[in-house]
C-alpha positions as a Markdown table, in Angstrom:
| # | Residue | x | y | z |
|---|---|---|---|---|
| 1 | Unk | 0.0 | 0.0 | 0.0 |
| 2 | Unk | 1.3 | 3.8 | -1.2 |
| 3 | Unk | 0.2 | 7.2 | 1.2 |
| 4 | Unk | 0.7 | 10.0 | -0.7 |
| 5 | Unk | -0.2 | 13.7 | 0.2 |
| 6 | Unk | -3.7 | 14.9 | -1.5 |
| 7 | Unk | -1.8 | 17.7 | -3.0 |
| 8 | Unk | 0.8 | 15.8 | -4.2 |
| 9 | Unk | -1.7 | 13.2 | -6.1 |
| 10 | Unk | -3.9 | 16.2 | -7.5 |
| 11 | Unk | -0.7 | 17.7 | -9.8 |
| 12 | Unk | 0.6 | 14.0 | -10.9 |
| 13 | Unk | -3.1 | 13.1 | -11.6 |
| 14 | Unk | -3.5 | 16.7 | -13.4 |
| 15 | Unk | -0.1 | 16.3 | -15.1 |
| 16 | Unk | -1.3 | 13.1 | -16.1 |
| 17 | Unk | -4.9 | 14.3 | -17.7 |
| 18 | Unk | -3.1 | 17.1 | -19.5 |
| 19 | Unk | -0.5 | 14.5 | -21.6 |
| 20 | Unk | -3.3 | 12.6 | -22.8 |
| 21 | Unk | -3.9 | 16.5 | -24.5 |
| 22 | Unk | -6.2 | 17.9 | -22.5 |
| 23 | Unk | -5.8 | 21.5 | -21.5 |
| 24 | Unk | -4.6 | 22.8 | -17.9 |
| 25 | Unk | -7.5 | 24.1 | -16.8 |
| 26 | Unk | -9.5 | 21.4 | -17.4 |
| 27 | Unk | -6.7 | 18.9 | -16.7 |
| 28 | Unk | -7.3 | 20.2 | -13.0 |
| 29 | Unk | -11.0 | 20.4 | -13.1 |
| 30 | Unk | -11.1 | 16.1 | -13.7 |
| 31 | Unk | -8.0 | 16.0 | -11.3 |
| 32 | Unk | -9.5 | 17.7 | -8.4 |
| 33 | Unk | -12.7 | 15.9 | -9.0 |
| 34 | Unk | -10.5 | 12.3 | -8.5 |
| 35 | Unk | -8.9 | 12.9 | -6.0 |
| 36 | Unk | -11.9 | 14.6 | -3.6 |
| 37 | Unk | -13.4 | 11.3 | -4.7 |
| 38 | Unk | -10.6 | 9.7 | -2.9 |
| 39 | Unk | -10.7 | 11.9 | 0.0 |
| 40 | Unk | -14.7 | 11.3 | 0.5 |
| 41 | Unk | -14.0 | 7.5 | 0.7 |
| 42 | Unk | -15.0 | 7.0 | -3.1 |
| 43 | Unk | -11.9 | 5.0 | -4.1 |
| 44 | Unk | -13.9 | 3.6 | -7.0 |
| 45 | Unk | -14.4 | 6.7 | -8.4 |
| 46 | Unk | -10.7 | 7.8 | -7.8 |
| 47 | Unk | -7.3 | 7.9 | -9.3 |
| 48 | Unk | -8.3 | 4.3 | -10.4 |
| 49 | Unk | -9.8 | 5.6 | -13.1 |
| 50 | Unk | -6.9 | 7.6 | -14.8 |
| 51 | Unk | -6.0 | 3.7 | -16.8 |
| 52 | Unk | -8.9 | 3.7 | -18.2 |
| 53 | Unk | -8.9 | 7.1 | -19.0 |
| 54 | Unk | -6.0 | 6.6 | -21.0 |
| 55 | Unk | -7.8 | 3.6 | -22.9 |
| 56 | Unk | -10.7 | 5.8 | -23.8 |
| 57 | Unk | -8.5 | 8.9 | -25.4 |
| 58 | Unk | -6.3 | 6.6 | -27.1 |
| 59 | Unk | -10.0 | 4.9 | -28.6 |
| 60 | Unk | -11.6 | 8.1 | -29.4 |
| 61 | Unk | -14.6 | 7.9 | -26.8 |
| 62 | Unk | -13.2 | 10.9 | -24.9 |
| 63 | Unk | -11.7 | 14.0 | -27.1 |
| 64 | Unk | -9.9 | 16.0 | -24.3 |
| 65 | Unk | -10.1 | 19.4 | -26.3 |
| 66 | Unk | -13.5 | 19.3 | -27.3 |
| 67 | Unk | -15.7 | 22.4 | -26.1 |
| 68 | Unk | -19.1 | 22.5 | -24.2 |
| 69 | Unk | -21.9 | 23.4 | -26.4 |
| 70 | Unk | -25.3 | 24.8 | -25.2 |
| 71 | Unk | -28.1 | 23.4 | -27.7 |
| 72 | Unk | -31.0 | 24.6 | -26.5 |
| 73 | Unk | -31.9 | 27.5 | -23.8 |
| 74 | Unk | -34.3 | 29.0 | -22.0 |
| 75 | Unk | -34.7 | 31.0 | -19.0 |
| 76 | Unk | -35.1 | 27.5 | -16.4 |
| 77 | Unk | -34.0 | 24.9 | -19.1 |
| 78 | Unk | -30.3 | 24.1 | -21.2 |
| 79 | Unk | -29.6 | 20.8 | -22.9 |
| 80 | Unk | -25.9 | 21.2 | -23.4 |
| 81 | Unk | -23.5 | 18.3 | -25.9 |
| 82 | Unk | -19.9 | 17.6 | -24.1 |
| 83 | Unk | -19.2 | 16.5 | -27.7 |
| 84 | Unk | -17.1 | 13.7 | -25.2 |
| 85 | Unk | -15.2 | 16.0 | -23.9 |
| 86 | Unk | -14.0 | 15.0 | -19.9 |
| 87 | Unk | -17.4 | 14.3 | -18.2 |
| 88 | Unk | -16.8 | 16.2 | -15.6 |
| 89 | Unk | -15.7 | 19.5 | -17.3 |
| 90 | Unk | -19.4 | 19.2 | -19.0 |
| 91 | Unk | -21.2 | 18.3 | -15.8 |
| 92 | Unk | -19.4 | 21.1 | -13.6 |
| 93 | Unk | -20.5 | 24.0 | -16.8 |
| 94 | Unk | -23.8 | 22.5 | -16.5 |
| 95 | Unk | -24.3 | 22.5 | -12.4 |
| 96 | Unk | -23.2 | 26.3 | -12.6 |
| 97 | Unk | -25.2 | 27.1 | -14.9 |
| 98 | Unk | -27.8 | 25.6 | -13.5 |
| 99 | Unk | -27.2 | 27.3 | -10.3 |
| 100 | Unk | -27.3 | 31.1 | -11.8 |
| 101 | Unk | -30.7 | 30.0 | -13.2 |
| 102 | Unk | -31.9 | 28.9 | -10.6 |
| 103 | Unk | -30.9 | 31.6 | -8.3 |
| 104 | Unk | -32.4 | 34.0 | -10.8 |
| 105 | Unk | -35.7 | 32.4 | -11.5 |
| 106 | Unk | -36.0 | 29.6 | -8.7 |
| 107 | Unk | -35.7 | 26.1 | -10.4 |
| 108 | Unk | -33.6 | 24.9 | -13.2 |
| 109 | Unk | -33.8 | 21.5 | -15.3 |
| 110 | Unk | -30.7 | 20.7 | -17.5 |
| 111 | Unk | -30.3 | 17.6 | -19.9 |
| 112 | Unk | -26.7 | 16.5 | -20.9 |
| 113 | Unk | -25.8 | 13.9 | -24.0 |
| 114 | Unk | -22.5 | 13.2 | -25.3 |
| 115 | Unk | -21.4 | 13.2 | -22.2 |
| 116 | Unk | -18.1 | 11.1 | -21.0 |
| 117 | Unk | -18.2 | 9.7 | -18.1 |
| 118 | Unk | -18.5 | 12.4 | -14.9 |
| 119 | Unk | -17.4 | 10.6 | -11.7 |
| 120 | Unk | -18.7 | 10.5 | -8.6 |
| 121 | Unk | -22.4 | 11.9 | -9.2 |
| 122 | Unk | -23.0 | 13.3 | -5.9 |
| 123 | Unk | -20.3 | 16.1 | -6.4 |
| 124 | Unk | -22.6 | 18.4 | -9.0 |
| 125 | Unk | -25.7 | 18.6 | -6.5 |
| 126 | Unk | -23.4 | 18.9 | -3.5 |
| 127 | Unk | -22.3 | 22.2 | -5.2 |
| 128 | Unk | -25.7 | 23.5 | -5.6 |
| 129 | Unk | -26.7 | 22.7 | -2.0 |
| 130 | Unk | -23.4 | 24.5 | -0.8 |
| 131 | Unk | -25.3 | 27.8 | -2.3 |
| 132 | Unk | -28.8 | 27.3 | -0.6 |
| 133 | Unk | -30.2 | 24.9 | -3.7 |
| 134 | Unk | -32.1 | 21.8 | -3.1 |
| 135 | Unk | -30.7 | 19.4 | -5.9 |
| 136 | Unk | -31.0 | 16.1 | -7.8 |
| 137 | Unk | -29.1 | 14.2 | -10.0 |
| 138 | Unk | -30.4 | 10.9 | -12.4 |
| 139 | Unk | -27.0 | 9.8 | -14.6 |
| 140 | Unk | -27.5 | 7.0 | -16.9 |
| 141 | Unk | -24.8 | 4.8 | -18.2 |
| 142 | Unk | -24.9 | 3.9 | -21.7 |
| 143 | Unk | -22.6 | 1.7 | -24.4 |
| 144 | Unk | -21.6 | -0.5 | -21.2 |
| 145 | Unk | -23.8 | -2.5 | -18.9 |
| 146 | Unk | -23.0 | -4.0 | -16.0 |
| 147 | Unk | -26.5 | -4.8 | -14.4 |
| 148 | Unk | -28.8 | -7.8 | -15.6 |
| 149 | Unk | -32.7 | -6.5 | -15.6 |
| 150 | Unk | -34.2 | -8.1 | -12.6 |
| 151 | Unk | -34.8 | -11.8 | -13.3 |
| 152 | Unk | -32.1 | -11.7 | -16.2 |
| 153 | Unk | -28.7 | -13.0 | -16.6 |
| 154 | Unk | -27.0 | -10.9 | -19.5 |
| 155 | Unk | -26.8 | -7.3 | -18.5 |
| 156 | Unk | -28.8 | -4.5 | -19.8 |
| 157 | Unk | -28.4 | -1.4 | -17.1 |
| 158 | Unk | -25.6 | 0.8 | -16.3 |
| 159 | Unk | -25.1 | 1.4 | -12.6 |
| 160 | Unk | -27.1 | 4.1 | -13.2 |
| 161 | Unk | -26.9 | 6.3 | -9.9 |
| 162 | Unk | -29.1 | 9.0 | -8.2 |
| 163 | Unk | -27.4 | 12.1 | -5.8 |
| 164 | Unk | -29.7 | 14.5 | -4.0 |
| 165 | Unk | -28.7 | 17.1 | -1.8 |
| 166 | Unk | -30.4 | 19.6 | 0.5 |
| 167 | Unk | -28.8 | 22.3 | 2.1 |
| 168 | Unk | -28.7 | 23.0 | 5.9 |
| 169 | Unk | -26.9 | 26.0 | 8.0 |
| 170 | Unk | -23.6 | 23.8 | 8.3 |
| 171 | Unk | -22.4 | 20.7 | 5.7 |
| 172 | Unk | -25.3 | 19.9 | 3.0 |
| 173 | Unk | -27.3 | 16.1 | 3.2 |
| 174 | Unk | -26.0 | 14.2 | 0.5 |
| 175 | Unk | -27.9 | 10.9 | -0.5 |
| 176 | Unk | -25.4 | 9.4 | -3.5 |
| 177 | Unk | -26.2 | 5.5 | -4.5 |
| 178 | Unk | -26.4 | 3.4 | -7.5 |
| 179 | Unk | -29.1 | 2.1 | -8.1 |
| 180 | Unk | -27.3 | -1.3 | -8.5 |
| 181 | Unk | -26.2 | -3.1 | -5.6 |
| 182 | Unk | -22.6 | -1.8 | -5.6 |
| 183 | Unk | -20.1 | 0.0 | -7.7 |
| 184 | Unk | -19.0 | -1.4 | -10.3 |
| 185 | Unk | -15.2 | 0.6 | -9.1 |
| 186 | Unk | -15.5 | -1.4 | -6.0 |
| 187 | Unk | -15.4 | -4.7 | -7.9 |
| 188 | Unk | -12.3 | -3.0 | -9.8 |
| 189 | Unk | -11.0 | -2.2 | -6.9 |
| 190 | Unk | -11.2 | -6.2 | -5.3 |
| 191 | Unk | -9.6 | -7.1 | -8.8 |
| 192 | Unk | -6.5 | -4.7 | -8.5 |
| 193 | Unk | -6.3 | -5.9 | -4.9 |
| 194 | Unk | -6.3 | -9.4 | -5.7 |
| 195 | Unk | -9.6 | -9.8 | -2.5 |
| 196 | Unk | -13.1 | -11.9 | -3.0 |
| 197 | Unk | -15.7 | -9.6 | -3.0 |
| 198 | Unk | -18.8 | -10.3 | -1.0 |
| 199 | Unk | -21.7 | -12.9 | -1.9 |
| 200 | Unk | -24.7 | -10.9 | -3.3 |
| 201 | Unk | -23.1 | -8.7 | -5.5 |
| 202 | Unk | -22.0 | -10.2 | -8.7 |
| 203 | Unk | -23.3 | -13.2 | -10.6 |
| 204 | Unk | -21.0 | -14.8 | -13.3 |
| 205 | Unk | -21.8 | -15.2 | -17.3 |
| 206 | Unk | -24.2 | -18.4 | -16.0 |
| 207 | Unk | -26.0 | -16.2 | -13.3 |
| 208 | Unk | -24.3 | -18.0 | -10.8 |
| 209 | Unk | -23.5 | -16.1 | -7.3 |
| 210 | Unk | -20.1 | -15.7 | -7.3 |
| 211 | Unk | -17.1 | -13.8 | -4.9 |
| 212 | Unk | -14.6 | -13.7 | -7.7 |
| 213 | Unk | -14.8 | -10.2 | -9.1 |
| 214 | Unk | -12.6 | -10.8 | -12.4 |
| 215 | Unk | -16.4 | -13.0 | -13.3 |
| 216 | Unk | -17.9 | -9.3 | -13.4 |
| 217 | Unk | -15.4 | -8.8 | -16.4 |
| 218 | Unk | -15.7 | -12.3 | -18.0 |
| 219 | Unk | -19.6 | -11.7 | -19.0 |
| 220 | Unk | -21.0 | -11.6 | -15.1 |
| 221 | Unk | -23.3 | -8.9 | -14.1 |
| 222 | Unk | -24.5 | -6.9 | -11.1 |
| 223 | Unk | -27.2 | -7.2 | -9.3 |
| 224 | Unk | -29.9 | -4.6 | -8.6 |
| 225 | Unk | -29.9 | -2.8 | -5.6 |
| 226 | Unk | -32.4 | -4.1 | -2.9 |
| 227 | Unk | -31.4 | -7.7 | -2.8 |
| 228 | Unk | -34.2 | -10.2 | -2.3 |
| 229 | Unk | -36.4 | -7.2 | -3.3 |
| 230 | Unk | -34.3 | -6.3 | -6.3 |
| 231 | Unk | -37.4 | -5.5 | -8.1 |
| 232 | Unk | -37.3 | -1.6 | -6.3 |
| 233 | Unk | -33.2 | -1.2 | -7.6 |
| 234 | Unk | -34.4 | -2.2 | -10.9 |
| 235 | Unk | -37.5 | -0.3 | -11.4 |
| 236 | Unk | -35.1 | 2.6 | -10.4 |
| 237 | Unk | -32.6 | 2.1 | -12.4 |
| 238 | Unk | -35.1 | 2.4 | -15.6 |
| 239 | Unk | -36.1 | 5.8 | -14.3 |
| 240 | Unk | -33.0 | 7.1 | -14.0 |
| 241 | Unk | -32.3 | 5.6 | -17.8 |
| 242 | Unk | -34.8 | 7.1 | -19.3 |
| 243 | Unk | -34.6 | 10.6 | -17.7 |
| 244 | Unk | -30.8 | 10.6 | -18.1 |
| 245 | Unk | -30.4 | 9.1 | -21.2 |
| 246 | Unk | -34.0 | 8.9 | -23.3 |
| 247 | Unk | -34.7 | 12.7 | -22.4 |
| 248 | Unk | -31.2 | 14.2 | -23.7 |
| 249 | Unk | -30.7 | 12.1 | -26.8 |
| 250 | Unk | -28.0 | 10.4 | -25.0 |
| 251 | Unk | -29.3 | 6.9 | -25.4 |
| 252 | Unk | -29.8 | 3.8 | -23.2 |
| 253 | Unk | -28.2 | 0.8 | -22.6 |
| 254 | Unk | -25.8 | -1.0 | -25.4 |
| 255 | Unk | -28.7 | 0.4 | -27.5 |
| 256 | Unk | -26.4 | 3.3 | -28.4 |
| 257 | Unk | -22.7 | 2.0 | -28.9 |
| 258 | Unk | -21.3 | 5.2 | -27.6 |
| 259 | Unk | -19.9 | 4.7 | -24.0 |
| 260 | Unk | -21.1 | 7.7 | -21.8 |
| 261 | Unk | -23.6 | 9.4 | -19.2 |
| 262 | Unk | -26.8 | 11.2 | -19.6 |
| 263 | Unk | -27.6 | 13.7 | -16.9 |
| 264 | Unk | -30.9 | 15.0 | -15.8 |
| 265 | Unk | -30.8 | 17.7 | -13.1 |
| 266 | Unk | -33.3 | 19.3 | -11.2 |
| 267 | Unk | -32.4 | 22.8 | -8.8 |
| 268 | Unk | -34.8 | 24.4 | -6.7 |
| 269 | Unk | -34.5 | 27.5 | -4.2 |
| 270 | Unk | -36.3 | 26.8 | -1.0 |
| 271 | Unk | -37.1 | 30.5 | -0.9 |
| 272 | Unk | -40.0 | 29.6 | -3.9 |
| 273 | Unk | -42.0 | 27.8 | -1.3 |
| 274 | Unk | -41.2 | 29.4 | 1.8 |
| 275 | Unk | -38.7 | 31.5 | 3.9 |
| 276 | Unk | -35.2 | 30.1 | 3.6 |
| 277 | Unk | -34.3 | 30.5 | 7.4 |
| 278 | Unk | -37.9 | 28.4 | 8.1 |
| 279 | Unk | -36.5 | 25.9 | 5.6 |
| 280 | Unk | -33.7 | 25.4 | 7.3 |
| 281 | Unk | -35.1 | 25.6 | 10.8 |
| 282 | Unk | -37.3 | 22.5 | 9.7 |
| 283 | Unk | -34.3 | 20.7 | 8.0 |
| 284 | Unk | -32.2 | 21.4 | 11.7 |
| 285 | Unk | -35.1 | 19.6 | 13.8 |
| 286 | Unk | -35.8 | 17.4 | 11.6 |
| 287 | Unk | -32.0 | 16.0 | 11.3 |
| 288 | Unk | -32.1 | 16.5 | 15.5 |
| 289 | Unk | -35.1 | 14.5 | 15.7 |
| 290 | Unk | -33.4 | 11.1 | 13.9 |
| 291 | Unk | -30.2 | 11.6 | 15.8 |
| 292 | Unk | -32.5 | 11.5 | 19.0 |
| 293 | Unk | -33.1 | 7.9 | 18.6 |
| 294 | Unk | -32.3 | 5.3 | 20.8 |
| 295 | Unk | -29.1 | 3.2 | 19.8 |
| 296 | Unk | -29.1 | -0.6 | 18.9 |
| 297 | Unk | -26.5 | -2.3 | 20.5 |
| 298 | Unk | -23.1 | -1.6 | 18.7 |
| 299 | Unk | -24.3 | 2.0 | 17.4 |
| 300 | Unk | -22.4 | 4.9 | 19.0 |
| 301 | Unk | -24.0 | 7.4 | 17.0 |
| 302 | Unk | -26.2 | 7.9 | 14.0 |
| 303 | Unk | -24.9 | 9.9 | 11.0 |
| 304 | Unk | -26.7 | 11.4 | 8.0 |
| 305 | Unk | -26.2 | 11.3 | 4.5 |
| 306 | Unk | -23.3 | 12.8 | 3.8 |
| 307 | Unk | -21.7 | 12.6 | 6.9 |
| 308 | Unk | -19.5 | 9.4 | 6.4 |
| 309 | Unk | -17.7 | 11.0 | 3.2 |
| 310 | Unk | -17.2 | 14.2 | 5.6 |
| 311 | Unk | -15.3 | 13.0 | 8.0 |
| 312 | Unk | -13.2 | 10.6 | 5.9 |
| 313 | Unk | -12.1 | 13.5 | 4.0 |
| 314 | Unk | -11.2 | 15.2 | 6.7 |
| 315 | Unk | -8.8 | 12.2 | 8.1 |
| 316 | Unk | -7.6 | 11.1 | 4.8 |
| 317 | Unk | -6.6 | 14.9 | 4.4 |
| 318 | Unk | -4.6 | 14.8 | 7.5 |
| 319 | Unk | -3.2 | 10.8 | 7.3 |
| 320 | Unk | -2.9 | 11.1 | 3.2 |
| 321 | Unk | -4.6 | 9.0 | 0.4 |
| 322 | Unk | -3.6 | 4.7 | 0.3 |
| 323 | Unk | -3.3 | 3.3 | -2.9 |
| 324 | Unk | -3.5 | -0.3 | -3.3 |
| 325 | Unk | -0.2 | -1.6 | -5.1 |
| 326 | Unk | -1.7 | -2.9 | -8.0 |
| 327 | Unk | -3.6 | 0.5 | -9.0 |
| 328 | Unk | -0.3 | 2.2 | -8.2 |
| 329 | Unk | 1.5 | -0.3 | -10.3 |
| 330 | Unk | -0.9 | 1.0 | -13.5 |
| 331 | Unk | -0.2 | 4.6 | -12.3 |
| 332 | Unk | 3.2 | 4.4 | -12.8 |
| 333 | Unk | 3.0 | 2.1 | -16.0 |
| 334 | Unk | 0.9 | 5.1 | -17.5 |
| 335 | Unk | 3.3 | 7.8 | -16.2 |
| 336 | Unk | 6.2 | 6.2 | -17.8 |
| 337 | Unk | 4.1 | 5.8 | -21.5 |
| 338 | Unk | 3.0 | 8.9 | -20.8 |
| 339 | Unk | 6.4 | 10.8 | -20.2 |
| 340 | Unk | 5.0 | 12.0 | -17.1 |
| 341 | Unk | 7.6 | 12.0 | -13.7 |
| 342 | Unk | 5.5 | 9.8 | -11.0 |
| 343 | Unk | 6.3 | 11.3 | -7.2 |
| 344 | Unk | 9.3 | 10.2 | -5.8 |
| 345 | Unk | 10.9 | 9.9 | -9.4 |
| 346 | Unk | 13.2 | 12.8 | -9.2 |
């Protein structure tokens, strides 16, 4: 296992983005996003991505110096086309300006398409909350599934998450899941780490349980989240297909061969319905009110949404981010093909 300094993983991930000819400033933008990923306790959605990254750039599916383009516009409403540009360079233009719209008029709605993939979702509507917005988030996956409809074997469904976030007078609630069981970077992860993953979240290419998480790779699937009721992960996980992916053009599914997210997002100022300070009175009792309950035995203390990825950022910040040897391995394997000096190089 590797520790390294946040900092010091930000510029070699930046450095990184911007040889596979992306530009500074957005070389940072996807670099930052990683590694606050890591810091949150989002390994999955971390520097382990950089790899495939690569893959994708050097396959056409992402085109690092492509611009942002705003189709269609009104005063509430944008679609906006990454043209596969980094995902999260075209989610990030399209939270803020969903933000100034909705601080002007109230509520925004944007759609994304040709969108690469944006990370860990929950980032976009925890920047909206951090200004007083109440926010949602539906990203589809599309070109690669990973999740078998329920009842299925072959898979069908990305991972396909939801993040909603509501703001409150100190750190916003954050609710951030895939509607699949797991992750599909937390399978990745067991891979490069050479560890079984847990029974109940994969099934191989025969529908088999299995704890081998190479079988996700080797035409295995995920299952839906909700386990014996995986009925409610799956119904979800259509939802959030359609409204990411059938509402922007984007596409669902491996019905569309391009590998990407579509992104539906809703913002809303509180102050539409009622006085912001009442808003957030009712959001501070309310959150005092569940943290009033009695303890099982075991539980020293209930958290919130949001709260576990808060205070793991704040010790990985001061202890410094682990990487696993064999993601650190492809890290320096890419630096070298990359001409790119890895830390503790010079």
């Amino acid at each position: 296992m590797n520790t390294y300094d946040p900092d010091t993983l930000l510029e070699f991930s930046a450095n990184l983005i911007e040889a596979m000819g992306s530009p500074r400033e957005n070389a940072l933008i996807v670099a930052r996003h990683l590694v606050e990923a890591q810091l949150a306790g989002h390994d999955s959605h971390g520097v382990i991505r950089l790899p495939q990254y690569h893959s994708h750039v050097r396959e056409g599916k992402v085109k690092p110096g492509a611009r942002v383009e705003i189709v269609r516009e009104s005063p509430t409403t944008a679609l906006l086309d990454g043209h596969y540009t980094w995902g999260q360079v075209t989610a990030m233009k399209a939270i803020e300006l969903g933000i100034a719209k909705a601080e002007e008029n109230g509520i925004a709605a944007l759609s994304l398409r040709n969108c690469y993939h944006v990370g860990r979702v929950g980032v976009y509507p925890l920047a909206a909350a951090e200004r007083g917005l109440i926010a949602q988030v539906h990203c589809n996956g599309h070109g690669v599934c990973r999740v078998a409809p329920w009842g299925g074997t072959e898979p069908r469904l990305a991972t396909n998450p939801v993040a909603i976030a509501i703001p409150t007078r100190g750190e916003p609630l954050l609710v951030d899941i895939t509607t699949s069981v797991v992750a599909e970077g937390k399978v990745r992860i067991s891979r490069n780490a050479n560890r079984e993953i847990p029974d109940g979240w994969v099934l191989d290419s025969h529908g088999r349980p299995t704890t081998n998480p190479a079988d996700l790779y080797e035409g295995g699937s995920l299952l839906p989240l909700g386990g014996r009721e995986g009925h409610k992960g799956y119904g979800l996980s259509i939802i959030v297909d359609l409204l990411g992916g059938a509402l922007s053009g984007a596409g669902c599914g491996t019905m569309t061969e391009k590998v990407g997210n579509g992104l539906f997002i809703q913002l809303t100022d509180p102050a539409c319905f009622c006085e912001r300070e009442e808003f957030l009175d009712h959001v501070e009792r309310f959150t005092e009110y569940l943290k009033s309950s009695p303890l099982k035995e075991g539980v020293e203390e209930i958290l919130l949404p949001g709260e576990p990825e808060q205070r793991a950022a704040a010790l990985r910040r001061e202890q410094g981010l682990e990487i696993d040897d064999g993601t650190w391995g492809q890290l320096l394997e890419l630096a070298k093909g990359l001409g790119v000096e890895a830390p503790g190089d010079s």
